[in-house]
Every structure is written in C-alpha cells, then in structure tokens.
Backbone and ligand atoms as CSV (ligand in chain L), in Angstrom:
chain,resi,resn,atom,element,x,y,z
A,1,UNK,N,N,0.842,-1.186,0.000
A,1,UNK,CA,C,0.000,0.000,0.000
A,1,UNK,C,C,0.886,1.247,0.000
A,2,UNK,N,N,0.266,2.204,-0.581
A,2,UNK,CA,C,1.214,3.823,-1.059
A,2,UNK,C,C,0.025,4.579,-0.565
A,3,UNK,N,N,0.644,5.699,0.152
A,3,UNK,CA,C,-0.442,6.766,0.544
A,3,UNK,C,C,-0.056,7.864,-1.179
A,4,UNK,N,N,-1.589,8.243,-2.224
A,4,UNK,CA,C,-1.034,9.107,-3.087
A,4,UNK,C,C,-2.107,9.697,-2.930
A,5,UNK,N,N,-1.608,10.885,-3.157
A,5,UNK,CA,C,-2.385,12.127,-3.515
A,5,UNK,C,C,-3.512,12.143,-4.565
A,6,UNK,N,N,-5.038,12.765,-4.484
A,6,UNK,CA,C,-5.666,12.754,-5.662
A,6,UNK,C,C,-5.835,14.331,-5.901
A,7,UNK,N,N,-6.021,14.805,-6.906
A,7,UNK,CA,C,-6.947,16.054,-6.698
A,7,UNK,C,C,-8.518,15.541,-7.988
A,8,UNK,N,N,-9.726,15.297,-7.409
A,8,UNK,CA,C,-10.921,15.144,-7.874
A,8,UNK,C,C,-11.387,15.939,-7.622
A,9,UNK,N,N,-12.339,16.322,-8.832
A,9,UNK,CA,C,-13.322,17.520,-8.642
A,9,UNK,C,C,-12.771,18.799,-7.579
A,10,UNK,N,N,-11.400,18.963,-8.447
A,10,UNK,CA,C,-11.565,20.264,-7.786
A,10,UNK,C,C,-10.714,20.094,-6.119
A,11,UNK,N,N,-11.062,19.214,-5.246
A,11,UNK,CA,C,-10.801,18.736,-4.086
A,11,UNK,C,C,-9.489,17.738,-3.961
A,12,UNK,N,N,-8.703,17.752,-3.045
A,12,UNK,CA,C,-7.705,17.403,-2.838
A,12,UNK,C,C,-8.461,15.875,-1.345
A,13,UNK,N,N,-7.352,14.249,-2.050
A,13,UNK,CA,C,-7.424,13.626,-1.191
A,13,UNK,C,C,-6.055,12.756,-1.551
A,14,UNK,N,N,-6.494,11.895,0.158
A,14,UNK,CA,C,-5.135,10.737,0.015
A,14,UNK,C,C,-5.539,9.845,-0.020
A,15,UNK,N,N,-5.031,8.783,-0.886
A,15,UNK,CA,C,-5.332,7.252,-0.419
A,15,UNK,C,C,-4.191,6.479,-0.249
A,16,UNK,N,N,-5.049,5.392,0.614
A,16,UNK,CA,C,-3.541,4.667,0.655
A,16,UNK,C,C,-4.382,3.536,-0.158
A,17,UNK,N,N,-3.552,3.399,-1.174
A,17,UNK,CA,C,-3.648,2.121,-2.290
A,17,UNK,C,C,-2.515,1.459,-2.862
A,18,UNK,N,N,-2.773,0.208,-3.124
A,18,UNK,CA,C,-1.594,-0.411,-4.120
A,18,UNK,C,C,-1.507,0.575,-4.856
A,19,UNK,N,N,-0.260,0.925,-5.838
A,19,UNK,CA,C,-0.308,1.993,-6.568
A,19,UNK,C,C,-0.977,1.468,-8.185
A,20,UNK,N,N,-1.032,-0.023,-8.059
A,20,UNK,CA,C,-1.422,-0.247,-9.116
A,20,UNK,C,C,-2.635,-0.537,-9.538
A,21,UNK,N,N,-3.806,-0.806,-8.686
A,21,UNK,CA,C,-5.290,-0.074,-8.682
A,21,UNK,C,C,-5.437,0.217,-9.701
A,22,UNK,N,N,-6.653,-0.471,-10.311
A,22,UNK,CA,C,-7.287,0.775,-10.990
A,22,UNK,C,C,-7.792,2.047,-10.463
A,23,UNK,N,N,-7.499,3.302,-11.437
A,23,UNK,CA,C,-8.508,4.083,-10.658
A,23,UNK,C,C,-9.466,4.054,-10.742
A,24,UNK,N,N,-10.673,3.572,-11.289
A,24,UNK,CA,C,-11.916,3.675,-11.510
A,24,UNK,C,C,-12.127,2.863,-9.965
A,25,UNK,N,N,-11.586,1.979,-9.539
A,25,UNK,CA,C,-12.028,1.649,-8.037
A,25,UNK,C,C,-11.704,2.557,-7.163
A,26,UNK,N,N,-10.410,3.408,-6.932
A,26,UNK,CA,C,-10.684,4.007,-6.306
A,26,UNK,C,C,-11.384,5.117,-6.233
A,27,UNK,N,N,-11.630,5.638,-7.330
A,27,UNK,CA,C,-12.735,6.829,-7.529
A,27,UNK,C,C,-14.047,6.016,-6.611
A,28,UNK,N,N,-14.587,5.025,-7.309
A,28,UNK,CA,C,-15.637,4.430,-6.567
A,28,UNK,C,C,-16.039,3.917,-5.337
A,29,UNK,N,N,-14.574,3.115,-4.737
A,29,UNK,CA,C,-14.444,2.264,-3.770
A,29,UNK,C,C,-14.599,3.608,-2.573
A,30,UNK,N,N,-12.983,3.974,-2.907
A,30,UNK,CA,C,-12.627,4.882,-1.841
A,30,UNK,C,C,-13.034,6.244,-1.590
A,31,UNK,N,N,-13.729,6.751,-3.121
A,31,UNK,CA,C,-13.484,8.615,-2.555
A,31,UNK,C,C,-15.455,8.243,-2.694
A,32,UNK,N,N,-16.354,7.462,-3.423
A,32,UNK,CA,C,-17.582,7.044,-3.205
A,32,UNK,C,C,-18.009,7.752,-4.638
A,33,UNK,N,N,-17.850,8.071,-5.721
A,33,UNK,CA,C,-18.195,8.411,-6.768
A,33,UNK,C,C,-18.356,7.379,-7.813
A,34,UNK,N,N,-19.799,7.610,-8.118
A,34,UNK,CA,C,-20.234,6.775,-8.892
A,34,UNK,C,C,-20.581,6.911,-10.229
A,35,UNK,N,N,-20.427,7.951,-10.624
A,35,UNK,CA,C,-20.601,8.653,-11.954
A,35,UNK,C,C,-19.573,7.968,-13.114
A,36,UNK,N,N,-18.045,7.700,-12.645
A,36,UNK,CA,C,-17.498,6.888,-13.775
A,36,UNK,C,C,-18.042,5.185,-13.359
A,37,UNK,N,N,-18.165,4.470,-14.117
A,37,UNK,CA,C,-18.773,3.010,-14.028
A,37,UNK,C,C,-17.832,1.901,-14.850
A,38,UNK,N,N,-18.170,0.385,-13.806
A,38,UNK,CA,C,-17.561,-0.721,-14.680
A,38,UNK,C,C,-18.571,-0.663,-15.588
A,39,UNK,N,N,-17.970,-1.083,-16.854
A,39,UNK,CA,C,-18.639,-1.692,-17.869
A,39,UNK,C,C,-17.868,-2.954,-18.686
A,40,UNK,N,N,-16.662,-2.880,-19.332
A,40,UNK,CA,C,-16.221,-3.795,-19.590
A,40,UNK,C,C,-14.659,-3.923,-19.421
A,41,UNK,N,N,-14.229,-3.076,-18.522
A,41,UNK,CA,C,-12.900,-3.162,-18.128
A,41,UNK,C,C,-11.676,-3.520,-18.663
A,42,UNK,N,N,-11.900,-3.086,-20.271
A,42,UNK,CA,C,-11.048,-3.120,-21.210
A,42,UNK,C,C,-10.899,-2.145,-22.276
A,43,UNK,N,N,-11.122,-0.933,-21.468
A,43,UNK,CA,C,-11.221,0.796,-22.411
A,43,UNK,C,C,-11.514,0.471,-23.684
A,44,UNK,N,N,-12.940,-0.070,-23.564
A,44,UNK,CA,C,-13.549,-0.407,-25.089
A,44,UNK,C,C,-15.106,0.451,-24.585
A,45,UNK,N,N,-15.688,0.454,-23.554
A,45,UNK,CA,C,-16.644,0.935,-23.607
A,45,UNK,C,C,-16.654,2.346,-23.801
A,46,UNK,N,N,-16.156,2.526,-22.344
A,46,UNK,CA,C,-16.463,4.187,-22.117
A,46,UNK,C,C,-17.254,4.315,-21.162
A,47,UNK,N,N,-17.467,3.167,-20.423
A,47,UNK,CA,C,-18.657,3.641,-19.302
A,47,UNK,C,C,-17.621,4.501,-17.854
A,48,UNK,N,N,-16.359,4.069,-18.064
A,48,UNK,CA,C,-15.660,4.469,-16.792
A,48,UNK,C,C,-15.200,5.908,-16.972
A,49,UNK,N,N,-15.381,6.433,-18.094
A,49,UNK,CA,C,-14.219,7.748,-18.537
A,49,UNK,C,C,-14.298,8.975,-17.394
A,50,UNK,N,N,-13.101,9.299,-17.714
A,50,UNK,CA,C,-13.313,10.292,-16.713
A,50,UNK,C,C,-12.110,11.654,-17.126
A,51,UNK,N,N,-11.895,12.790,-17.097
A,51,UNK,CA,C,-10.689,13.824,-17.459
A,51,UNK,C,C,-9.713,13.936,-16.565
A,52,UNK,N,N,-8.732,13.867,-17.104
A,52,UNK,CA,C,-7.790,14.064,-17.100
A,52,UNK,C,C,-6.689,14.776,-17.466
A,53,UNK,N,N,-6.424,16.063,-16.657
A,53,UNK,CA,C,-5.743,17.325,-16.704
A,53,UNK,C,C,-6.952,18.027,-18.180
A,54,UNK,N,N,-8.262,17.360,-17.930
A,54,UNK,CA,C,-8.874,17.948,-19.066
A,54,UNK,C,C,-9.048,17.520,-20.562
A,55,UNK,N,N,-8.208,16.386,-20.710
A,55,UNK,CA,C,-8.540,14.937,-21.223
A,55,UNK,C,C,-8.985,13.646,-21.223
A,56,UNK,N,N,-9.962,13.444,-22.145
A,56,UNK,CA,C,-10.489,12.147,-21.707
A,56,UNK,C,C,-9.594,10.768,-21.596
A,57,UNK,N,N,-9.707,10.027,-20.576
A,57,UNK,CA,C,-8.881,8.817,-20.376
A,57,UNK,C,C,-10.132,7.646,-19.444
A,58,UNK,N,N,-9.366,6.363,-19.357
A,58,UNK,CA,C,-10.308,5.164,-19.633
A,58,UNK,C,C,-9.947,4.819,-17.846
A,59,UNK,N,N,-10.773,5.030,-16.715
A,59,UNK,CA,C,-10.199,4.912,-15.568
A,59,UNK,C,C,-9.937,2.927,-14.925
A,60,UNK,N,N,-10.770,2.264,-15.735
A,60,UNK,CA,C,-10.751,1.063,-15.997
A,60,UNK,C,C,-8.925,0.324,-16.217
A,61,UNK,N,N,-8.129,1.112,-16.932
A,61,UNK,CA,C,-7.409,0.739,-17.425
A,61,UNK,C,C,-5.748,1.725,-16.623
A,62,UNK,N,N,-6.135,2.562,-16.013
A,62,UNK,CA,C,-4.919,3.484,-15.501
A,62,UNK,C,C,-5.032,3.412,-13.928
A,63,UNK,N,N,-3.353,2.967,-14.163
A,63,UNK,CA,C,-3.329,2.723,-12.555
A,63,UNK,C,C,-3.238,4.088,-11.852
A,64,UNK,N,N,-3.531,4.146,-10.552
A,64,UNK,CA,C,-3.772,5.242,-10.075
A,64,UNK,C,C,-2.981,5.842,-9.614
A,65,UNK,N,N,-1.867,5.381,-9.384
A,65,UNK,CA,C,-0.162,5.778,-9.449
A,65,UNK,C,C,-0.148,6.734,-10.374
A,66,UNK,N,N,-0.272,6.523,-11.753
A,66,UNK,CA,C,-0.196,7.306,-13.275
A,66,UNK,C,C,-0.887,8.739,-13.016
A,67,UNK,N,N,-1.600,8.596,-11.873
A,67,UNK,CA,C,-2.396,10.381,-12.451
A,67,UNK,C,C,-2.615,11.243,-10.744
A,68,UNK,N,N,-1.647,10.689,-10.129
A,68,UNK,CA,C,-1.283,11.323,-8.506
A,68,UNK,C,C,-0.420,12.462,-9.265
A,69,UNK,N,N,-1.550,13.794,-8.583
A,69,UNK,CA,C,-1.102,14.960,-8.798
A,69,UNK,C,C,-1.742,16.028,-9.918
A,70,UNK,N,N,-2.284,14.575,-10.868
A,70,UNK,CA,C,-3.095,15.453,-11.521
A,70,UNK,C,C,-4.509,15.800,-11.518
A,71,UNK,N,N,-5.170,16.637,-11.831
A,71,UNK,CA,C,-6.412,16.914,-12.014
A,71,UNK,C,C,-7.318,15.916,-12.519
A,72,UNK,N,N,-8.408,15.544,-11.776
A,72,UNK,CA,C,-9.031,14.617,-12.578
A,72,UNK,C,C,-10.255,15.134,-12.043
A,73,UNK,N,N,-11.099,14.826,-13.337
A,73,UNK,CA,C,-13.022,15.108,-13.332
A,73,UNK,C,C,-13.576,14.456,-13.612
A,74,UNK,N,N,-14.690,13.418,-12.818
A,74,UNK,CA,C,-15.781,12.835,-12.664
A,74,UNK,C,C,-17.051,13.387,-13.141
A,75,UNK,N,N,-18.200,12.543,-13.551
A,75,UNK,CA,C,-19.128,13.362,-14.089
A,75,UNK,C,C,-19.490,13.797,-13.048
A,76,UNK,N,N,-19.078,14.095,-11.668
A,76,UNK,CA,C,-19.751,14.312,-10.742
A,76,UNK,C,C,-19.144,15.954,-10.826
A,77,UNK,N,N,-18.107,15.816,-11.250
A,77,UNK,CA,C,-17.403,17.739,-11.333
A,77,UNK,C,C,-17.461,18.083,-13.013
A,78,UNK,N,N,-18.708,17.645,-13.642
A,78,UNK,CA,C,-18.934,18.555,-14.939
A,78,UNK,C,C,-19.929,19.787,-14.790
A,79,UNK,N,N,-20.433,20.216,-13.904
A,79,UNK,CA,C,-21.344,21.171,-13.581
A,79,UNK,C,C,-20.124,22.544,-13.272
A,80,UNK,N,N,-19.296,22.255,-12.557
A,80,UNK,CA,C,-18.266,23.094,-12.194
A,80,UNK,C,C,-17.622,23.761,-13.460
A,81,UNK,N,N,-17.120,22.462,-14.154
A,81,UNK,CA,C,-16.375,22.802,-15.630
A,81,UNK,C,C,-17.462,23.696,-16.578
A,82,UNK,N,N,-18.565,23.165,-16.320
A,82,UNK,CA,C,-19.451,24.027,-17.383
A,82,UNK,C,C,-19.578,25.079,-17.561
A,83,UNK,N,N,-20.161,25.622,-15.835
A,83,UNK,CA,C,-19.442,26.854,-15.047
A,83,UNK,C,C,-18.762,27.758,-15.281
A,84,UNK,N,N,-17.048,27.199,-15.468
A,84,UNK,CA,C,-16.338,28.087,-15.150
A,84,UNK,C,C,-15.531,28.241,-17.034
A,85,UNK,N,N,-16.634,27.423,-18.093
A,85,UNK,CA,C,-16.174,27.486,-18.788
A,85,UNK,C,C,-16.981,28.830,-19.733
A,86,UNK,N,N,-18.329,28.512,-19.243
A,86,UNK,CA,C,-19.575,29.308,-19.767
A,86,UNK,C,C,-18.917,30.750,-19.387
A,87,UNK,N,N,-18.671,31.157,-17.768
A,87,UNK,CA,C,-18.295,32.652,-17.615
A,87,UNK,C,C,-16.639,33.006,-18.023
A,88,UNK,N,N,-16.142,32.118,-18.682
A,88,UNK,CA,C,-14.846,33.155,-19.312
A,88,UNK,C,C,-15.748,33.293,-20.409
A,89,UNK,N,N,-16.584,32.997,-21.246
A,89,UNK,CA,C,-17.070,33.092,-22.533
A,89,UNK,C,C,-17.815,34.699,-22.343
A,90,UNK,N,N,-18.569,34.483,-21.192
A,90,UNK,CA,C,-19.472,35.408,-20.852
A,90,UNK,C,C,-18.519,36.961,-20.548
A,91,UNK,N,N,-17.052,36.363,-19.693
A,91,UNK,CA,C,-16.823,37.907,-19.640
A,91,UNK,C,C,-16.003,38.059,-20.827
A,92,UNK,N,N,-15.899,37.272,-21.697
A,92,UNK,CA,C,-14.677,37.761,-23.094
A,92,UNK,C,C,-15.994,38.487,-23.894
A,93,UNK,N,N,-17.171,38.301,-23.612
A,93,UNK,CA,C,-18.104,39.211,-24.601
A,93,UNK,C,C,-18.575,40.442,-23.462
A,94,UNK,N,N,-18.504,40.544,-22.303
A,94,UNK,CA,C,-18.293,41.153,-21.879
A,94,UNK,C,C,-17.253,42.519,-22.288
A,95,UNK,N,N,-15.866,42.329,-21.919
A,95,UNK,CA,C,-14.661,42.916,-22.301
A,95,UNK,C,C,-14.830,43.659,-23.712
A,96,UNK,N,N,-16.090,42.013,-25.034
A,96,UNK,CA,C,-15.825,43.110,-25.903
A,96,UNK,C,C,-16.684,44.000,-25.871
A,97,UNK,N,N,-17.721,44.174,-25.088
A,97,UNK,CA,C,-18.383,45.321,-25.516
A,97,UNK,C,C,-17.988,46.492,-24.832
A,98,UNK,N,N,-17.345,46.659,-23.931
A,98,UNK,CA,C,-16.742,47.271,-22.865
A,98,UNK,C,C,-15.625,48.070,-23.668
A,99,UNK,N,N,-14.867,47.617,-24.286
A,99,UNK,CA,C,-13.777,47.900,-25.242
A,99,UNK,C,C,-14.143,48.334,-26.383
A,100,UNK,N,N,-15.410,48.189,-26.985
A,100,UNK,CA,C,-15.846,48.667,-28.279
A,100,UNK,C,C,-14.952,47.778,-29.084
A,101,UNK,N,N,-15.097,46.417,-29.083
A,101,UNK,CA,C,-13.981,45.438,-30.071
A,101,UNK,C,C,-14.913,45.183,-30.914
A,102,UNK,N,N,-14.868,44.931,-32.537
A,102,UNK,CA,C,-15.394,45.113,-33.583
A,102,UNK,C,C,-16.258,44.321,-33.416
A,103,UNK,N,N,-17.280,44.219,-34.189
A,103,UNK,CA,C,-18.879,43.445,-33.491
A,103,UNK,C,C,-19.021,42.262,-34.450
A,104,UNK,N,N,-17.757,42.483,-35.219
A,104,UNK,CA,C,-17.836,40.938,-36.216
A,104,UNK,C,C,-17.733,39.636,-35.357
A,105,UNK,N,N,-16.688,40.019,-33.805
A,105,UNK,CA,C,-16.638,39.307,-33.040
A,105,UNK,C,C,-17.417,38.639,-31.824
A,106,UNK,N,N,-18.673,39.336,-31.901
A,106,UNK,CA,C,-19.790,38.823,-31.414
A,106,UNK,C,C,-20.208,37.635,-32.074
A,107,UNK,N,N,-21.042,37.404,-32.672
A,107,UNK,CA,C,-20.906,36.146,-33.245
A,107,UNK,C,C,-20.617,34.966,-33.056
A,108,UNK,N,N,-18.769,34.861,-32.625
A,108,UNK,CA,C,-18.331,34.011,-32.687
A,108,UNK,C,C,-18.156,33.737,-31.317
A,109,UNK,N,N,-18.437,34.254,-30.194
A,109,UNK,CA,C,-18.627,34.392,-28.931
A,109,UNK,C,C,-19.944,34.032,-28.204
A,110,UNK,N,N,-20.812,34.332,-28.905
A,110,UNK,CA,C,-22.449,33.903,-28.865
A,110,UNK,C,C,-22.437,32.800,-29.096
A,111,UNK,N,N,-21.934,32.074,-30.449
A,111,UNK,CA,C,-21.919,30.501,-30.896
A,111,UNK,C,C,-20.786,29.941,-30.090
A,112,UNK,N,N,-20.033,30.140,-29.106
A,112,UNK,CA,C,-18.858,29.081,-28.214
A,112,UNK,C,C,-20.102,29.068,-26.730
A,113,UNK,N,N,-21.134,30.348,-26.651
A,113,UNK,CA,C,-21.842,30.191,-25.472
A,113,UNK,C,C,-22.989,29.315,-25.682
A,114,UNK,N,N,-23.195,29.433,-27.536
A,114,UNK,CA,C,-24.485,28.495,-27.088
A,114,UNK,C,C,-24.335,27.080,-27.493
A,115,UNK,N,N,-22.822,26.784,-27.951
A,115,UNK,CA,C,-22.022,25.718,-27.543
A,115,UNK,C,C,-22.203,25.055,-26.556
A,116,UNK,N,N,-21.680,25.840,-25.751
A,116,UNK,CA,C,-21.311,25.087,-24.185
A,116,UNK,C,C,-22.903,25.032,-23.528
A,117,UNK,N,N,-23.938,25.778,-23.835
A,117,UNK,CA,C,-25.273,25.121,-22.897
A,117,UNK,C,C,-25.786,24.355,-23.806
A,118,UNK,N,N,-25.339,23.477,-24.999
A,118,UNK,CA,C,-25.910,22.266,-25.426
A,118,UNK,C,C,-25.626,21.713,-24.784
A,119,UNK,N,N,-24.563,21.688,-24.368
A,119,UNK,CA,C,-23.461,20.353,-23.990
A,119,UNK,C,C,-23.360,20.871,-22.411
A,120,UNK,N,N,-23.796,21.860,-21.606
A,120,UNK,CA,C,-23.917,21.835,-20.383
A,120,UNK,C,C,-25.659,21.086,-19.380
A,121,UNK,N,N,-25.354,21.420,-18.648
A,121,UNK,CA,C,-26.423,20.828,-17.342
A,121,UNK,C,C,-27.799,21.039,-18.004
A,122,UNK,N,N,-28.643,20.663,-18.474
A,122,UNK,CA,C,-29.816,20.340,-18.724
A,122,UNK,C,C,-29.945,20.775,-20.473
A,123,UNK,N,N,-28.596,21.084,-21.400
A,123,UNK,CA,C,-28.890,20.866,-22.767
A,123,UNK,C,C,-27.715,19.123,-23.166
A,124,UNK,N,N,-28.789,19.276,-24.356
A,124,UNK,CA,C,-27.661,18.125,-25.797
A,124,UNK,C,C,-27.799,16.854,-24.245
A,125,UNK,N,N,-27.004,16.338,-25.160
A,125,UNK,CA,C,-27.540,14.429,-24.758
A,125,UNK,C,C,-27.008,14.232,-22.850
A,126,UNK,N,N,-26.648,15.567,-22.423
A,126,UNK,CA,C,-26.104,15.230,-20.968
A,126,UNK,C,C,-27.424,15.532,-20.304
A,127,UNK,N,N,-28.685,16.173,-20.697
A,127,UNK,CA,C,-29.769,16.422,-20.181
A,127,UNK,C,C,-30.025,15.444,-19.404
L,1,FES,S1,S,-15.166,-0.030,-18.248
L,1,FES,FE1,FE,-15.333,-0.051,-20.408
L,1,FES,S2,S,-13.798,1.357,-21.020
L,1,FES,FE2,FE,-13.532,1.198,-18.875
C-alpha cells in the first residue's frame, strides 16, 4: 500500500492504495463516486471515462499511481467545468463590448456560449 495524492473535482485527497489499482475503483471504492462506471474493463466501452488534466482517459485501465497529482473530473465535477467554462465566454463578450472590439466578433462568442449550454447541465444528450 502507497499513501497518493488525488486532486478530484476540484478537491484534494489521500489514499492509501496499491499503486497499481485501478482508478476507476478508487474513484468508486474509496473517494464514493459513482458517476465513472464498470462496464467492460477493457477501455472499449467508455462507461468508466473520466478527465484528465482535461482529457479524456479510460479509468478502468490506468493505474492510479499514473495520475497522482493530476487533475481529474468525474461526471460528478462537470457542472463546475461548465461553469467556469460558460463565464470566461461570458466575460470575453463582456470585455468586448466594454472595449468597443469590432462586433464581427460577437458572433463568434455567442456561438462558443451556445455551444457550451448544449453540452452543459440540462442541454444536448447530458440532459
Ligand atoms: S469499463 Fe469499459 S472502457 Fe472502462
């Protein structure tokens, strides 16, 4: 057993685990998150996925040694990401109107916001 560091959702923990664990157990076992799932425990499904430093990776398959230290997000911390992804959008159209920045660039600022509430908390297939 290895005491390692996690940081999930945002939150900082320790476990003490073999280092070679999957993480998808300890996400589940130990920190109680159930949002990544077994499914076929051979990073063919996708039921376990989870981010990593903001990339998707297969928690089924990575020992949990491999990602002590880094950032990792559960569907249980996609509300946060949505969040904090929606208000930089919100204050960069902010800034531009504030600045008088050419209005061609509206547009393309409006469509990254109404981007992200398809694909946030109650739009597109995460509804
Ligand atoms: S459980 Fe199927 S990819 Fe991990």
């Amino acid at each position: 057993m290895s005491k390692l560091a996690l940081k999930v959702n945002g939150k900082s923990h320790t476990v003490d685990v073999e280092p070679s664990t999957p993480l998808l157990y300890v996400l589940r076992n130990d920190l109680g998150l159930h949002g990544p799932r077994f499914g076929c425990g051979l990073a063919q499904c996708g039921a376990c996925s989870v981010l990593l430093d903001g990339k998707e990776i297969r928690s089924c398959v990575t020992p949990v040694a491999a990602v002590s230290g880094k950032a990792i997000t559960t569907l249980e911390g996609m509300p946060a990401l949505y969040a904090k992804a929606r208000g930089t959008f919100e204050q960069a159209l902010r800034l531009a109107e504030e600045a008088g920045i050419d209005e061609r660039f509206r547009p393309f600022i409006e469509r990254r916001l109404e981007s992200i509430d398809e694909l946030g908390p109650g739009g597109g297939s995460a509804a």
